[in-house]
C-alpha positions as CSV (number, residue, x, y, z in Angstrom):
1,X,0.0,0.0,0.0
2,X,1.5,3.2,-1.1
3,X,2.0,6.1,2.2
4,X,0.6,9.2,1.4
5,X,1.8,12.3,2.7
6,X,-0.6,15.7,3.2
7,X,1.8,18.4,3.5
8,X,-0.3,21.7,4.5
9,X,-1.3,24.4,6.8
10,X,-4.1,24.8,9.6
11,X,-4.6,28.6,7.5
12,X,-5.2,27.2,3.9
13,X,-8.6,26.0,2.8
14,X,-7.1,24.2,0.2
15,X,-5.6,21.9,2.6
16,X,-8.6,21.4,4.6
17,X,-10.3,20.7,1.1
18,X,-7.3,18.0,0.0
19,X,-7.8,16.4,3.7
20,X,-11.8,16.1,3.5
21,X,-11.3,14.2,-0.3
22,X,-8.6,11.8,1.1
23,X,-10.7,11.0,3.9
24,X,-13.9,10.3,1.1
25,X,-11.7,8.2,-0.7
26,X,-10.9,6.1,2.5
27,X,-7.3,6.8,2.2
28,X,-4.7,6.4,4.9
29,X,-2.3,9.5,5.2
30,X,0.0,11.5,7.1
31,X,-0.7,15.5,7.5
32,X,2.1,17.8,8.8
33,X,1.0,21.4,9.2
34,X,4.5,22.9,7.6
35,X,3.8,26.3,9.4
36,X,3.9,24.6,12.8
37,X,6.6,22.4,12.1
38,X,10.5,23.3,10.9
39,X,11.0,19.7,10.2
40,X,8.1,19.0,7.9
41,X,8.8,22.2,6.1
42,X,12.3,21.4,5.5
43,X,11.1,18.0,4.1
44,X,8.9,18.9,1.9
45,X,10.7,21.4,0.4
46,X,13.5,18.4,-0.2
47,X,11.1,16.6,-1.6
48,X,9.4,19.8,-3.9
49,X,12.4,21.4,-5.3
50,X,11.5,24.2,-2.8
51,X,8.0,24.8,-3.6
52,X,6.5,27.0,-0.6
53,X,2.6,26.0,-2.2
54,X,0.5,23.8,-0.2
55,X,-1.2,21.4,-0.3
56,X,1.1,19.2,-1.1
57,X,0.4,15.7,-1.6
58,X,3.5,13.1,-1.5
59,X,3.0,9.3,-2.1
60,X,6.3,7.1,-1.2
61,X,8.5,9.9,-1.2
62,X,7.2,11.4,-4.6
63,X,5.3,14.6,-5.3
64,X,1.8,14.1,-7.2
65,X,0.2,17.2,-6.9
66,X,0.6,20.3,-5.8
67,X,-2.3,22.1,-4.8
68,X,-5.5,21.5,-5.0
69,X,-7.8,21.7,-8.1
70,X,-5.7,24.4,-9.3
71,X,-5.7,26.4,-6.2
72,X,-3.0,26.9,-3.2
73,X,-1.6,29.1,-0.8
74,X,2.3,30.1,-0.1
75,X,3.7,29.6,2.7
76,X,5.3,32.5,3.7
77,X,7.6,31.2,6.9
78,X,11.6,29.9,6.0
């Protein structure tokens, strides 16, 4: 089973929107709010090329989307 990854924020809508769909779809994930956490934020932006958009959705250490239906916010914290 592949481990998803919700990389977001507690602020962005979008993230909230990304979460309620995974949870429809009866997927198992992992969410790390990036604004809260220095660590999350420094791995996602590994894993993104240094993309500062979220949502960001990761499965087994590979970005597949960023954003969600065309819509994100930047995070604005280093």
């Amino acid at each position: 089973m592949a481990k998803l990854e919700l990389f977001g924020t507690a602020r962005c809508p979008h993230t909230e929107e990304m979460r309620e769909w995974l949870e429809w779809k009866r997927c198992e994930f992992v969410e790390y709010d990036v604004e809260a956490d220095a660590v999350a934020r420094h791995r996602m932006r590994e894993l993104a090329a240094g993309q500062r958009s979220v949502p960001l959705l990761v499965e087994d250490g590979k970005v597949i989307q960023i954003g969600w239906q065309g819509r994100s916010c930047f995070l604005d914290v280093e």
